[in-house]
C-alpha positions in Angstrom: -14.2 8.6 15.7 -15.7 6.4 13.3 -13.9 4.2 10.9 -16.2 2.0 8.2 -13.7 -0.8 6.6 -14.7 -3.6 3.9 -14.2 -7.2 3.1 -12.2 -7.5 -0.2 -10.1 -10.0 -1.9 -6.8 -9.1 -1.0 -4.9 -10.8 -4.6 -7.9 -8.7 -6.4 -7.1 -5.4 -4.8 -3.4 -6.0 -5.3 -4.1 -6.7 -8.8 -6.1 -3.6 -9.6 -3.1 -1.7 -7.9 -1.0 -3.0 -10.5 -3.3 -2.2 -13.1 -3.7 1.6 -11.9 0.4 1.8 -12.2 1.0 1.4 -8.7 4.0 -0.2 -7.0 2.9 -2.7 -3.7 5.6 -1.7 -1.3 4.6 -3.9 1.6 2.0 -6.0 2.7 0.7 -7.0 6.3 -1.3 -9.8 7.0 -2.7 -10.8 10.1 -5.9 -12.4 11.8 -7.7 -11.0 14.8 -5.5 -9.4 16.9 -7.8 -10.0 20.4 -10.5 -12.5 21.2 -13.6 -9.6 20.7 -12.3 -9.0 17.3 -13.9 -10.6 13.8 -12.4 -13.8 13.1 -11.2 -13.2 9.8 -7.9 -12.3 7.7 -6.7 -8.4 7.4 -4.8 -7.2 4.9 -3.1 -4.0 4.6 -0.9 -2.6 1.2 0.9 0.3 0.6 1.1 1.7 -2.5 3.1 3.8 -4.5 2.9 5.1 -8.3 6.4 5.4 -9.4 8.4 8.5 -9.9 7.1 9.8 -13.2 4.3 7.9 -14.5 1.6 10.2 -14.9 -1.8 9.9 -13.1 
């Protein structure tokens, strides 16, 4: 399996969320879960676009 990720401002992404109508309904942050890892901040959102608003 391969999985490609990318570095992006976490506030900017959240932001353009917002502006798309989406709801954040959590956030994770976290830095490098082992010593092999990256050394650097992850940040995971979930996302919702309410009940009704149009896409």
């Amino acid at each position: 399996m391969s999985l490609a990720g990318h570095f992006l401002d976490r506030d900017e992404v959240g932001a353009e969320l917002a502006r798309a109508g989406f709801d954040t309904t959590a956030r994770l942050d976290r830095g490098p879960s082992t010593p092999r890892e990256l050394p650097s901040r992850r940040c995971y959102l979930l996302a919702v676009r309410p009940h009704g608003v149009a896409p």
